[in-house]
Structures are given as C-alpha cells and as structure tokens.
C-alpha positions in Angstrom: -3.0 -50.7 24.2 -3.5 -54.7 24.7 -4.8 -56.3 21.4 -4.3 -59.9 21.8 -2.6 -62.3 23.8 -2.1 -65.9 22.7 -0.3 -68.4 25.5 1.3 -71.7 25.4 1.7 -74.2 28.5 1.4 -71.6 30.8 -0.3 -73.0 33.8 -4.3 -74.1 33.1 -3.4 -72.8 29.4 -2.4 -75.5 27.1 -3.3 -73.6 23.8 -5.7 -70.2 24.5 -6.4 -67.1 22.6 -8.1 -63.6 23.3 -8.7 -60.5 21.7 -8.9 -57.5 24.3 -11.8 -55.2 24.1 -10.4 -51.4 24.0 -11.8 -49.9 27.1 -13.4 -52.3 29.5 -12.9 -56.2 29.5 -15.0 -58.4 32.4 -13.5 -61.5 32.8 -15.9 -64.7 34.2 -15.4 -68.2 34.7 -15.5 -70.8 36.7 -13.4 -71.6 39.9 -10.1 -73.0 37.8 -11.4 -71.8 34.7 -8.3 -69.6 34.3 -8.7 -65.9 35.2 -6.4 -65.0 37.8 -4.0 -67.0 35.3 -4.4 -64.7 32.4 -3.8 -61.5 34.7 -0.7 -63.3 35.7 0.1 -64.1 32.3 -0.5 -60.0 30.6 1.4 -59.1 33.7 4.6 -61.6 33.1 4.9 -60.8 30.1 5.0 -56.9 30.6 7.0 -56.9 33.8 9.1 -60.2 33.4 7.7 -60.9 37.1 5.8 -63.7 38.2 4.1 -63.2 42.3 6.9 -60.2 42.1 9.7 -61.8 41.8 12.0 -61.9 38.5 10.8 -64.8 36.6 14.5 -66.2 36.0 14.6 -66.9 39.7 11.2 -68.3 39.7 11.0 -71.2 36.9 9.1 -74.0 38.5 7.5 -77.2 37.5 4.2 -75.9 38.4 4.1 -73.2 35.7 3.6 -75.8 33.1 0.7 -76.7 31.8 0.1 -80.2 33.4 -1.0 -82.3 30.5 1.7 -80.7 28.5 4.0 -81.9 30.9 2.4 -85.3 31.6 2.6 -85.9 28.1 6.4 -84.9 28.4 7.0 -87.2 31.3 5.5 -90.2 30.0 7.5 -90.6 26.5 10.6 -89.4 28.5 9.9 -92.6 31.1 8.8 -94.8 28.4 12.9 -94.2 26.3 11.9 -91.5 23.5 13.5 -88.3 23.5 10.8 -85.6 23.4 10.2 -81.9 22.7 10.9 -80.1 25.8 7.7 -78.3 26.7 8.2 -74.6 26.4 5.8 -71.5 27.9 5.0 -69.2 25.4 3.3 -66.0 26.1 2.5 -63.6 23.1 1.3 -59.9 23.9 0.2 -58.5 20.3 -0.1 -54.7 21.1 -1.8 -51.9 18.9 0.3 -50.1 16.3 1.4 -46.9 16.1 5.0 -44.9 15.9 6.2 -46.2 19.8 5.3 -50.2 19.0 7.3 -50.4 15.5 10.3 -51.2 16.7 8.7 -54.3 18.7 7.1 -55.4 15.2 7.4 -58.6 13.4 6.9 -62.3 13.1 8.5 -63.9 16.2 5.1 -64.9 17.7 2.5 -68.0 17.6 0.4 -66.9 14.5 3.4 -65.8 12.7 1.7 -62.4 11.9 3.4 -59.2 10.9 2.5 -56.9 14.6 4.4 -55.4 17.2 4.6 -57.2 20.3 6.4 -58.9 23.0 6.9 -62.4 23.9 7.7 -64.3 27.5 9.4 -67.8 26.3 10.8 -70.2 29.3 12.4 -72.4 27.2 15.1 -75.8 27.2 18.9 -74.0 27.2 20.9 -76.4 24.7 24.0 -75.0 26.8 22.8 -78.1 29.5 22.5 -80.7 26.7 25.5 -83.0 28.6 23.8 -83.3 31.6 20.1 -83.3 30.1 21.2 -86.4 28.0 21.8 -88.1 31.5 18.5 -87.5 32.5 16.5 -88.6 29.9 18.7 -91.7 29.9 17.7 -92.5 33.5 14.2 -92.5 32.6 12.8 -91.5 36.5 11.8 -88.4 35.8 9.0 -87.1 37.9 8.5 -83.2 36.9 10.1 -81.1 34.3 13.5 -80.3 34.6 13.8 -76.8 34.9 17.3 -76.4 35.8 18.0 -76.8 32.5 16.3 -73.8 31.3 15.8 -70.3 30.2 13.9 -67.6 30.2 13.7 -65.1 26.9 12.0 -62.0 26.7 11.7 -61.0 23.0 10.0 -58.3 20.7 8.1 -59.7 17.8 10.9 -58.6 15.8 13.0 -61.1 17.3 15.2 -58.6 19.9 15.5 -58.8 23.0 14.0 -56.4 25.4 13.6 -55.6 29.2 11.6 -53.5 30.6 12.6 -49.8 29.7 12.1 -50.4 26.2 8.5 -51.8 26.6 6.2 -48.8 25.7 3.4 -50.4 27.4 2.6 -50.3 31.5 0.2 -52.3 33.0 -0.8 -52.3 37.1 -2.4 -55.4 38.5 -4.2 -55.0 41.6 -6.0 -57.3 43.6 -7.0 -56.0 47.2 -5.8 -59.1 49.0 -2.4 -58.3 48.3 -2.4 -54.6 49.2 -0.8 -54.0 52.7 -3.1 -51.3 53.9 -0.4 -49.3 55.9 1.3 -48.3 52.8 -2.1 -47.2 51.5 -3.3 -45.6 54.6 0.4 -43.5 54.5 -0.2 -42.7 50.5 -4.5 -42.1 51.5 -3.1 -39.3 54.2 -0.3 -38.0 52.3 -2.9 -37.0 49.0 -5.2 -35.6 51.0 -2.9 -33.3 53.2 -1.0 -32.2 49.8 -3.8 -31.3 48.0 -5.8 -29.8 51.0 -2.9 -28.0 53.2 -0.7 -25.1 52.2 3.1 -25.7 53.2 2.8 -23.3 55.8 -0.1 -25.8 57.5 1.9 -28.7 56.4 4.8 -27.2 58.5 2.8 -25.9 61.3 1.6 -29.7 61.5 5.4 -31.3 61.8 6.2 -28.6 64.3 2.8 -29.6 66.2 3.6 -33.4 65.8 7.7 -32.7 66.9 6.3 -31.0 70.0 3.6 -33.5 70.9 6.5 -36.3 70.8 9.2 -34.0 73.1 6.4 -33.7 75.7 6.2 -37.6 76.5 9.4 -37.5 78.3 7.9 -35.4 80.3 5.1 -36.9 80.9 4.8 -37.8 85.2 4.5 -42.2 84.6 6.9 -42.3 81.1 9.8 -40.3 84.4 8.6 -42.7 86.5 9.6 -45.6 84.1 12.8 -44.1 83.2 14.0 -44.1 86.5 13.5 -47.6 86.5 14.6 -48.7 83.8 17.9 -46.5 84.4 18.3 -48.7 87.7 18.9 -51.4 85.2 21.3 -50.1 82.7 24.2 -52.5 84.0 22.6 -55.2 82.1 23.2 -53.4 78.5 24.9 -50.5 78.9 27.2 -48.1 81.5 25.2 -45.1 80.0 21.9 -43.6 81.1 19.1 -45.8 79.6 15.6 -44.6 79.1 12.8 -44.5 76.8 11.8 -41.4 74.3 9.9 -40.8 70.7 12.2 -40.5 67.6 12.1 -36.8 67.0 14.4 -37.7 63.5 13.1 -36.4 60.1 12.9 -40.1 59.3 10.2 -40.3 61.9 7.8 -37.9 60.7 4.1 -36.8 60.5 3.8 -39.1 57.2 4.7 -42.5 59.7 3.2 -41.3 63.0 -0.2 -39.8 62.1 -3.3 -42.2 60.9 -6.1 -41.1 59.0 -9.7 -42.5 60.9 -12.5 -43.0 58.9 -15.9 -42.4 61.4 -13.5 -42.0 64.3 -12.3 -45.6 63.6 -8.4 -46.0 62.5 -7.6 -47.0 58.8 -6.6 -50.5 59.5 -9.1 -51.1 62.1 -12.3 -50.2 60.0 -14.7 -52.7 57.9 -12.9 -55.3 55.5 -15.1 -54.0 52.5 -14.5 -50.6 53.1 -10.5 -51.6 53.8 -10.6 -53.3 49.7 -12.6 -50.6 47.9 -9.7 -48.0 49.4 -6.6 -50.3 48.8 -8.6 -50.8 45.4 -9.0 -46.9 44.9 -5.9 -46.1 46.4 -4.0 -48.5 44.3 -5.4 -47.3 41.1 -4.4 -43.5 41.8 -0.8 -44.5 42.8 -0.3 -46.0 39.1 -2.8 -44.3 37.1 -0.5 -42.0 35.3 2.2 -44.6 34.6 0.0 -47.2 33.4 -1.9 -48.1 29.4 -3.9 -50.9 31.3 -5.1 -51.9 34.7 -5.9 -55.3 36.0 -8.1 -55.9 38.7 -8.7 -59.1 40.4 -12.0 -59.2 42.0 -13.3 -56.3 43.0 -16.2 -57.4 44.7 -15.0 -59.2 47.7 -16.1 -58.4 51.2 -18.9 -55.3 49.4 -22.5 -55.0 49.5 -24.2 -53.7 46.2 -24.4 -50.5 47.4 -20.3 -50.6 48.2 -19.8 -52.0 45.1 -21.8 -49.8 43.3 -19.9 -46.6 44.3 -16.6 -48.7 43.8 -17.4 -49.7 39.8 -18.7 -46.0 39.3 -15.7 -44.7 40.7 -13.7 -47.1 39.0 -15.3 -46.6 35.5 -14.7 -42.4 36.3 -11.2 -42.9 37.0 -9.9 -45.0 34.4 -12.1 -43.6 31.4 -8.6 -43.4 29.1 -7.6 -46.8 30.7 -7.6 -50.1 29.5 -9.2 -52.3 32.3 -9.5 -56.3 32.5 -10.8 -57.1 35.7 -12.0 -60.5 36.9 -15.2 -61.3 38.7 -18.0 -63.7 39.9 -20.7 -60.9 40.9 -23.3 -60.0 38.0 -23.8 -56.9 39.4 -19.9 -56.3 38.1 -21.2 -57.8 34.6 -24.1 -55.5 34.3 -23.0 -52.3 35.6 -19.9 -52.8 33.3 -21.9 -53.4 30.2 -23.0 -57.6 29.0 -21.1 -56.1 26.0 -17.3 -56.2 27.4 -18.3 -60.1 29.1 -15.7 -62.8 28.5 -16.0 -66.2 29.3 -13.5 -68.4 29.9 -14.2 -72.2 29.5 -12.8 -75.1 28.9 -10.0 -72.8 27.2 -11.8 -71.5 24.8 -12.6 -67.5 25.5 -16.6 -66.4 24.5 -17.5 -62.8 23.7 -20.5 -60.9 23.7 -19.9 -57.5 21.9 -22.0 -58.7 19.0 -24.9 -58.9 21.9 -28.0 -56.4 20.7 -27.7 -53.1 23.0 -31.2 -53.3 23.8 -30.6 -56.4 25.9 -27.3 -54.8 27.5 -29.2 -51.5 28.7 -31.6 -53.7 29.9 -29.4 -55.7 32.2 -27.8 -52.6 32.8 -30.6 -51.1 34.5 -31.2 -54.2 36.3 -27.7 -55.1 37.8 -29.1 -57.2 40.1 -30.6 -59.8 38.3 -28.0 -62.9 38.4 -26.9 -63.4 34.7 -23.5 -64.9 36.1 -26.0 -67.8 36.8 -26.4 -68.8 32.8 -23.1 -67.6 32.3 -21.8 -70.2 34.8 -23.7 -73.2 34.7 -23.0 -76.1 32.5 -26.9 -75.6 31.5 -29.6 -74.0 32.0 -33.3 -74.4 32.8 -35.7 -71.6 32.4 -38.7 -71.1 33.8 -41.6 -68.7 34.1 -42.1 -68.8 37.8 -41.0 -69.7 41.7 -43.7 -72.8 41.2 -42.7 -73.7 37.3 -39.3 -73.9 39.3 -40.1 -76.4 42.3 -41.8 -78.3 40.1 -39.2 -78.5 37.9 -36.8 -79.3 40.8 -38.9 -82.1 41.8 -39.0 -83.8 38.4 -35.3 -83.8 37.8 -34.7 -85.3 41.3 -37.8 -88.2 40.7 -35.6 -88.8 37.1 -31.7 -88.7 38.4 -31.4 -90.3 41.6 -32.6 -87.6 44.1 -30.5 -85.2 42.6 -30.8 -81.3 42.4 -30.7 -79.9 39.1 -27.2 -77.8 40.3 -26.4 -81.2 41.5 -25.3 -81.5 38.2 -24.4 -78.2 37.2 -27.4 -77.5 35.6 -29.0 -73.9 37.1 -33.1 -73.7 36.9 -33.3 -69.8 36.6 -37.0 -68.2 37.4 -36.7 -65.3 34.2 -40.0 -63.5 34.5 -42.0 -62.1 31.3 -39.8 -60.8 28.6 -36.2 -61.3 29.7 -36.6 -65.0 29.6 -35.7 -63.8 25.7 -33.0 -61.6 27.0 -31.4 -64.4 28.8 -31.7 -66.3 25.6 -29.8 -63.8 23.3 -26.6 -64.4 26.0 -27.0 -67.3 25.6 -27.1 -67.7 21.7 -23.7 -65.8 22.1 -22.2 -67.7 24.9 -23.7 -71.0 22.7 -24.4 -71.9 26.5 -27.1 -75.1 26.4 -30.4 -73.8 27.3 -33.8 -75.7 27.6 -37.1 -73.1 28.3 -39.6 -74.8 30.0 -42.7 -72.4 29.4 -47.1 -72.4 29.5 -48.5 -72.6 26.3 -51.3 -70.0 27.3 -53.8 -72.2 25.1 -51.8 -70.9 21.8 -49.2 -73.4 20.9 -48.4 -71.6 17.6 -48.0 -68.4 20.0 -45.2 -69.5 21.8 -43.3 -70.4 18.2 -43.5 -67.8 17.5 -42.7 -65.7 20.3 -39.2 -67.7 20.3 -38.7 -68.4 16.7 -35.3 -66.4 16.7 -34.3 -68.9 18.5 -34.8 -72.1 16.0 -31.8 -72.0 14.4 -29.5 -72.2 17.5 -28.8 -76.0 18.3 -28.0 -74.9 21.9 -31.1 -73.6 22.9 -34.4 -75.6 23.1 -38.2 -74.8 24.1 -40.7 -76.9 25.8 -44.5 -76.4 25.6 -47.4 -78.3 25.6 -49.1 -79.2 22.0 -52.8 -79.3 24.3 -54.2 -76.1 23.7 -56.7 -77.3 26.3 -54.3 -77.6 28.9 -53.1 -73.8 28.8 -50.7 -73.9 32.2 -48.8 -76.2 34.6 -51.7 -76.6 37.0 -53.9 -77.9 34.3 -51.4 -80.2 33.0 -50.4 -81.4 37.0 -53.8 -82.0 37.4 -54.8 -84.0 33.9 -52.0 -86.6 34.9 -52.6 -87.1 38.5 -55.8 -86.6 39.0 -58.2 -85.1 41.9 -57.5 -87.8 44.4 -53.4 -87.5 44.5 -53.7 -83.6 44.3 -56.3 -83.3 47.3 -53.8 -85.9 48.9 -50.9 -83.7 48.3 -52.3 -80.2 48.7 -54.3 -81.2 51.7 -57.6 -80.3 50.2 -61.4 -82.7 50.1 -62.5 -80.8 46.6 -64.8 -82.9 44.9 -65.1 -80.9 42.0 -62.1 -80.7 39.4 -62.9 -77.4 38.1 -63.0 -75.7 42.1 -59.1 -78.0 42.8 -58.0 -76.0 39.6 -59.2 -72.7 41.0 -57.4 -72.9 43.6 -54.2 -74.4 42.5 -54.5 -71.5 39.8 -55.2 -68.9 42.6 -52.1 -66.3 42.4 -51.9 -66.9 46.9 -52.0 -70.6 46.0 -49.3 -71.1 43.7 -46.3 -71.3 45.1 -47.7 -73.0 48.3 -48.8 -75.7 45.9 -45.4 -76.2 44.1 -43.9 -76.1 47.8 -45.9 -79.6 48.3 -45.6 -80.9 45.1 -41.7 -80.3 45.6 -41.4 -81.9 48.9 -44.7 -84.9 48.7 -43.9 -88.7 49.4 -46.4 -89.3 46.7 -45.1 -90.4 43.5 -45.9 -87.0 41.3 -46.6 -88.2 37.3 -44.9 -85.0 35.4 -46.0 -83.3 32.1 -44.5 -84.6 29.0 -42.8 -81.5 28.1 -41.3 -80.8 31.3 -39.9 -84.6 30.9 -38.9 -83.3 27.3 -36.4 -80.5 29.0 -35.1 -82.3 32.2 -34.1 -85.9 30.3 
C-alpha cells in the first residue's frame, strides 16, 4: 500500500508532498499542473523505468526541475561552484512484516518508515572532468554525464526490483497497442468459455481452413505465375501458402468482432474502455496499486459510466490513483478521494461533509471540475444572474470574458450553490456569490453564515430590502427609458416593465439583450462588489 510520496526536482516538482488515500485517489489539475508527472514519478520509483526504459539509460536534462536547474546554471556561469541539483523521489509505503526490511531514515522527512527511494544524483567518480566544466563557465543544461542513478530502501540498501514488495500497473489507453489486447480479449474468453476438446477442434478447423487456400482456383493461378519467375530468387519452385506452424496459430490468426466489426476497426471510445479493461485484468493479480491516466477520453457518459462501475468492481482490493479532467469521474468516484494539484501544493477533500458527496454523487453530471479548475469563481443563481454578470465584468476589464481571466461564472441553482461552497472552503478556492436578497437581507446572512469565517469565499447581496431581485435593481439604476430601449418594449408604466422583465418566459431573453446592448448598462453595486 502507497502512503506518501514526497519528490524533489523531478520534472514540474521542485518540492511536493502527498498522502495517498487507501482505496481510491482522483487526481485533478490543470493542463501542466503535474499529474501525468506524479504517475510517472510512483511508477519510477517502483519499476526503476521512466517511458519503459531503465532509467540509467534515460538521465536527461529535461527530468529536472527547470528552476532548480536554472538556478544551477546561472551561479555555475556566473564562477561559483554549486550544489549539483539532484531528483529525489521518496515512496513511504504502509507497514507491516513484508516492508520492515525497507524501513528507516534515508528519506526527505527523515522519519522512521519503510520505503524506497529513486535518487539521480552527481557521481564524485567524474569530479576531474566536472572541475573542467564548471571552470569553462558555458554551460547550457545540466551535465548528466556525470551522474548516477540510486535506488535505495529507507534503510539505506540498495534494492532492485525483486526485493520491492510493492507492484504497481500504470495504464493509460493511448499507449496500449490494441492487437496485443485484442489477442489477450480472445484468448480469456475462449479459455474460460471452451473445453480443450473445442479449443482443439478449433486449431484443427483453423489448420484446415489455411491448407485449403493453396487450393484455392485464383491463389493456383498465381502460383503458376509467380513460379515462372523463380530465376530471379531462387532455382526452386516458388509460390505462395499460409504458415500452418504451431507458431502461427488460432491465438494470431483469428480476431474477435465486436457488432460484426473487427477489434481494431471498431469506435475509438469503445477501443480505450477495452485496452483500459483489458489492461487492468492482465495485471490485476500482480499488482498493490493501479494507475490510470485518463480514463475518460474519446467516452460519452454513458461509456464512461459502465467503464468507472466496472473499474470500481474490479479493483475493490486495489489501490487506484487515476488522473482526470471529467467531473463525472470526480463524482461517480466520490468528492471525497479529490486531489488537487496546484501550484505544487496538493488539496484534499476527505474532511468534505458526506451529505454534500452523496449529493454530487447522485448528480455526476453537474460540472464541479469547473470550481475545482478555475483560478475563481463566480456564482450565480441563474442563466440571466449569469449574462448579466458576464456583461458587467466585460464593461469593467477591457471587453474581457470572465474565463478570460480564469475566472468561471457557475449558474448553481437553489441549495447546492452551498454545496459548491463547502468544496470550496476545502479546496480554499476564491469564491465570490453573487445572490437576490429576496427582500430579507438578514436572510441571506444567515443562510451563508458558515461561510464567514472563510477569507476565500465572499457573498454579495443588496442591503435594499425594497429592491428584492436583479430586475428591480437593473431597473432602479437605469431607468424605464434605457430598459424599453434595450428590451425593445414602449411600457410607460415602471411597475408593467418589471412584470415583464420578472416574467419566468422573459428572463433570460432579457439578460440575452442586456448581455449583448450597445447601450452603456449602469450595474448594481453589489454585482460591482464581486466582479472588481
């Protein structure tokens, strides 16, 4: 079982830290935010392999953390002598009788565990040739011919592979090659469908089907000709046939069709949930933890749907870290097991009430990645509280949307505007509510006074008890004349304007032209308050 892993310099890493959940860990971040990384990084340090390949063959520059090695670079350029920058990758993994022997304090923390560490370090056995390139001061990446890579339990041994207690399978579908999987997908089913007496009527049927092409009418017809031309690579009769070898088989020959469609030749999302699937039952049984980068590419929710289910079914005893950008992932999987990589710091949510996870849960589609994403986050009660929200942050910053800026305007109807907020006390995630004061100021305080103490998140209502909705307040500042103008409307009577801006069919019609007017559009305090 993973615990912890703490990293060093290892590629968008300069210093991280992360405690694995037991069962189920989901992954999130933005693009470059680091997660494929960290699957590389559990995976390095379990296998010694980096892209497959042993890592002593595969020291590069770009494995290193780039301020770490900028920093390097520029003191080595400017005449000091510098640490070498080293990548450090610490695996802390549970305790019990099979991990003592990998326990001690060899590690970052310099904390009693069992665990196993991935250093690619400066080898002092260079330090002739390394003193000539610092003294020629032109150095332009680090120099990684002069170093080393140890693999290390905590307790300071060395180690390879066989005495690491610990398996993990990484698995991301773009990597797959679906032959392989299509062979392994036919091969299961046959086994555990077929007696051996069916499995050897079938390589019988097979070896006869391939003896009978040669005697097919056109394949004589082509060996005749192609006998005529034997001179040109040999004296012996030259013509074409099926290996009928036991190398050539059934298992290489015969392709499984989905639909009457071949394997390789069916849908691309249907192709990753099977390499996905397929990939998980070749290394189920030989593996503590499975990584999966992912999963959701190239699936519609009800694809991915069965996928998670089946996933969730098959790897029950399993450790699994997957990475994703789909909510639906997040929420199916449980709010619970979220991470959230940023700025390299890692955010958890298991402290997040269960009440709010069930209810994402049953709503998988509603797009929490959104507030987990965005740098902040508006929200609002409506599609119209939205527009006009829109069109006052473009009137204030240049013409610029909201996500312009990284900053998401999420329409969170009713209740769950306070579930979205209880993420996002967790996350500490900057959050501005933009909300009606229903003509009960005090109402809405205390609807969200949870809330006050939480720097990150702040609400925006109107003190005007008088003014109990957007409409009212969009029409107190503007006035009849600019709102007929923008709406398209003659009302001469302010009450009758409000009506109908207020009308449910109305709404979002009226936002529409309030979003997308030439007429300078004077905004409600408050809604200033949470844009500025």
């Amino acid at each position: 079982m993973l615990q912890r892993i703490v990293i060093k310099n290892f590629k968008s890493y300069e210093t991280f830290g992360l405690d694995f959940n037991e069962d189920i860990n989901i992954i999130v971040g933005d693009n470059e935010a680091g997660k494929s990384t960290l699957l590389e990084a559990i995976n390095l340090v379990l296998t010694g392999r980096v892209a497959g390949r042993p890592i002593q063959s595969e020291i590069s520059p770009h494995l290193f953390n780039q301020s770490a090695a900028q920093q390097y670079l520029k003191a080595v350029n400017a005449g000091s002598n510098p640490m070498q920058p080293e990548i450090i990758v610490d695996l802390f993994l549970k305790k019990d009788p099979e991990t003592a022997h990998l326990t001690g304090t060899n590690n970052l923390e310099k904390i009693d565990k069992p665990g196993i560490r991935l250093r690619i370090a400066y080898n002092d056995e260079y330090a002739e040739e390394y003193s000539a390139f610092i003294a020629a001061k032109t150095a332009s990446t680090i120099p990684v011919e002069y170093y080393k890579v140890e693999w290390l339990a905590f307790s300071g041994n060395p180690i390879t592979q066989r005495g690491i207690p610990v398996a993990a399978s990484m698995i991301n579908a773009a990597n797959i090659r679906l032959q392989n999987g299509a062979d392994y997908y036919l091969q299961k089913i046959i086994k555990g469908h077929l007696t051996d007496q069916q499995r050897t009527e079938l390589s019988r049927a097979y070896r006869d089907l391939k003896q009978t092409f040669a005697a097919n009418d056109s394949i004589s017809a082509i060996n005749d000709i192609l006998d005529q031309a034997k001179g040109d690579v040999s004296d012996k009769t030259f013509k074409l046939g099926i290996d009928v070898s036991q190398q050539s088989g059934w298992e290489s020959g015969l392709v499984p069709h989905l639909d009457d469609l071949p394997f390789t030749m069916i849908g691309s999302g249907e192709q990753n949930t099977m390499k996905i699937l397929l990939a998980i039952n070749r290394r189920l049984e030989e593996s503590h933890a499975i990584l999966i980068e992912e999963p959701e590419n190239h699936l519609s929710y009800a694809t991915l749907n069965k996928l998670i289910s089946k996933i969730e079914d098959k790897c029950k005893e399993r450790q699994v870290i997957i990475t994703t950008h789909s909510s639906y992932v997040i929420n199916k999987l449980g709010l619970g097991k979220l991470i959230l990589l940023h700025e390299q710091q890692a955010a958890k949510m298991t402290d997040l009430d269960p009440t709010t996870q069930d209810y994402f849960m049953k709503l998988s589609g509603y797009d929490t990645l959104r507030l987990v994403l965005a740098r902040e986050t508006i929200i609002v009660e409506g599609p119209s509280d939205e527009l006009v929200v829109q069109r006052a942050y473009m009137d204030t910053h240049g013409g610029r949307l909201p996500i312009h800026d990284g900053i998401d305007v999420l329409n969170a109807r009713g209740l769950s505007s306070k579930r979205f907020l209880e993420i996002a006390a967790h996350l500490k995630k900057p959050v501005h509510v933009v909300t009606d004061n229903d003509g009960k100021p005090e109402a809405v305080d205390e609807k969200f006074k949870d809330f006050a103490p939480y720097d990150n998140i702040t609400i925006h209502r109107s003190d005007d008890a008088t003014l109990p909705s957007l409409e009212d307040h969009i029409l107190a500042v503007n006035g009849r004349e600019k709102m007929n103008r923008i709406l398209g409307k003659s009302f001469t009577d302010d009450a009758k304007i409000l009506a109908h801006m207020k009308n449910d069919n109305n709404k979002t019609t009226g936002a529409l032209a309030i979003f997308g007017t030439q007429e300078t559009v004077t905004m409600p305090e408050y809604i200033f308050n949470a844009i500025k």
